[in-house]
C-alpha positions in Angstrom: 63.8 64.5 14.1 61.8 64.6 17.5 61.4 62.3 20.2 58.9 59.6 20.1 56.4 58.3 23.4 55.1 54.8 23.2 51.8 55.2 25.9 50.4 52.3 27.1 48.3 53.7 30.6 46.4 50.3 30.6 47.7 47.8 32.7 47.4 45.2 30.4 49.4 47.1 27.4 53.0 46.2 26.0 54.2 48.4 23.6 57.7 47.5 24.5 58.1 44.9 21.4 56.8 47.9 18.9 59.5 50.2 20.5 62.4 47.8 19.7 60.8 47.2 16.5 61.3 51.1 15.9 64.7 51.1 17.5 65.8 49.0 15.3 64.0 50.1 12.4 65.2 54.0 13.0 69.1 52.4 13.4 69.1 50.9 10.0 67.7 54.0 8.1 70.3 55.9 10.1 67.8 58.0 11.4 68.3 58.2 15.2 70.7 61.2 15.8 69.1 63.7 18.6 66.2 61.6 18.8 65.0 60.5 22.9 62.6 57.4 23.0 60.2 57.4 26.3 58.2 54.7 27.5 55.6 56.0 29.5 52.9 53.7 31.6 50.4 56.4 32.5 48.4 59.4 31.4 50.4 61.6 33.6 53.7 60.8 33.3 53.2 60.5 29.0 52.4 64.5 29.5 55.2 65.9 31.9 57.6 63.6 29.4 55.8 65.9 25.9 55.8 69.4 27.7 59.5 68.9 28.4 60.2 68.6 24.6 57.4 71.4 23.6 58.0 73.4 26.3 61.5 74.0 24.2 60.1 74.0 21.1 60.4 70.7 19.9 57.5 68.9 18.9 57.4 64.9 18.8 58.0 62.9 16.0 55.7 60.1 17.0 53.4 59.6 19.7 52.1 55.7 19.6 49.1 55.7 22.5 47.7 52.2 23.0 44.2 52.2 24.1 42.9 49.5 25.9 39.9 46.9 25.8 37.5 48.3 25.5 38.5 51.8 25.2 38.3 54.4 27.8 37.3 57.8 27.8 39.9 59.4 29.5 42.1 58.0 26.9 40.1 59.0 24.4 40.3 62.5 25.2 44.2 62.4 25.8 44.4 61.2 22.3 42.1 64.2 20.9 44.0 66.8 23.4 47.1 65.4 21.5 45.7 65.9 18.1 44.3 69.2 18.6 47.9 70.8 20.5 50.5 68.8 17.8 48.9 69.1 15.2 52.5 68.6 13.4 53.6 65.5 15.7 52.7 61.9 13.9 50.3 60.8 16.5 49.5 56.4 15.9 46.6 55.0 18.1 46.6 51.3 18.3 42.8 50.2 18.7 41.0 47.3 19.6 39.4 45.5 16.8 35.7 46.6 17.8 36.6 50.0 18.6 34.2 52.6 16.3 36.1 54.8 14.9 35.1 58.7 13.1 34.5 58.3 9.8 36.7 61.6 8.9 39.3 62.8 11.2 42.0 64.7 9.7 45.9 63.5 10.6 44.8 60.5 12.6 46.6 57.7 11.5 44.9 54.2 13.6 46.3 50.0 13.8 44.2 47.6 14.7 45.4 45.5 17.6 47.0 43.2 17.4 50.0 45.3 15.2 52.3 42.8 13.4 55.5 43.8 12.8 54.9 44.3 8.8 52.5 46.3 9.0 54.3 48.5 11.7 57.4 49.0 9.5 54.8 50.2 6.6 53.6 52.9 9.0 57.1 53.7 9.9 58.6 53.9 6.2 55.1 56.3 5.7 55.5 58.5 8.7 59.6 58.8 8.3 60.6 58.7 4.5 57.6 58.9 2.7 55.4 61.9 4.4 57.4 64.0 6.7 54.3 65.4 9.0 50.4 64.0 9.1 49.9 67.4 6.7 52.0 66.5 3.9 50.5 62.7 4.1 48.5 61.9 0.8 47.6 58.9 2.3 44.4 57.5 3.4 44.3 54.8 6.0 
């Protein structure tokens, strides 16, 4: 398994409760092994932290970006720079409520803010036992 990056560049975001939630999560399933978990609080440092992986050859498990309210556009490209170049990483955008999203997008897998942690273990049990990569999902959220 890859690494996973929790991305919150907003000033206001906390992803730190959904990252223990994984910790914890990936420790029970035994699934942790090899696996590097990166909190990163801007744009910039989230993309030195994936080349480092890629630049090796391994893509990311999970990236979870948390866009902030409302959304801004430099995130919003970020996210689809990070769609289109890893393709085969899991890539989880936590949205405001009121943010439109594309009808169609292929792979993208989105959580309403504010995530509860029930829902975020569904997603993880999807992303890690059930689907293996966003191609091999049959799943549509």
């Amino acid at each position: 398994m890859g690494h996973i990056f929790f991305i919150a560049p907003d000033a206001d975001s906390n992803l730190d409760e959904i990252a223990q939630w994984t910790l914890y999560w990936l420790l029970e399933h035994n699934l942790i092994p090899d696996t590097a978990i990166y909190n990163c609080h801007n744009l910039r440092q989230a993309l030195v932290a994936i080349e480092a992986p890629l630049a090796i050859g391994e893509a990311p498990a999970l990236v979870v970006l948390d866009h902030s309210t409302p959304p801004k556009e430099e995130v919003l490209e970020f996210a689809q720079k990070l769609h289109n170049c890893i393709p085969e990483s899991w890539i989880v955008e936590i949205v405001p409520r009121e943010m439109p999203l594309p009808q169609i997008q292929e792979n993208s897998f989105w959580i309403s803010k504010p995530v509860c942690r029930a829902d975020w273990i569904a997603g993880l049990e999807h992303i890690f036992l059930k689907a293996g990569t966003p191609q091999w999902s049959a799943v549509k959220i």
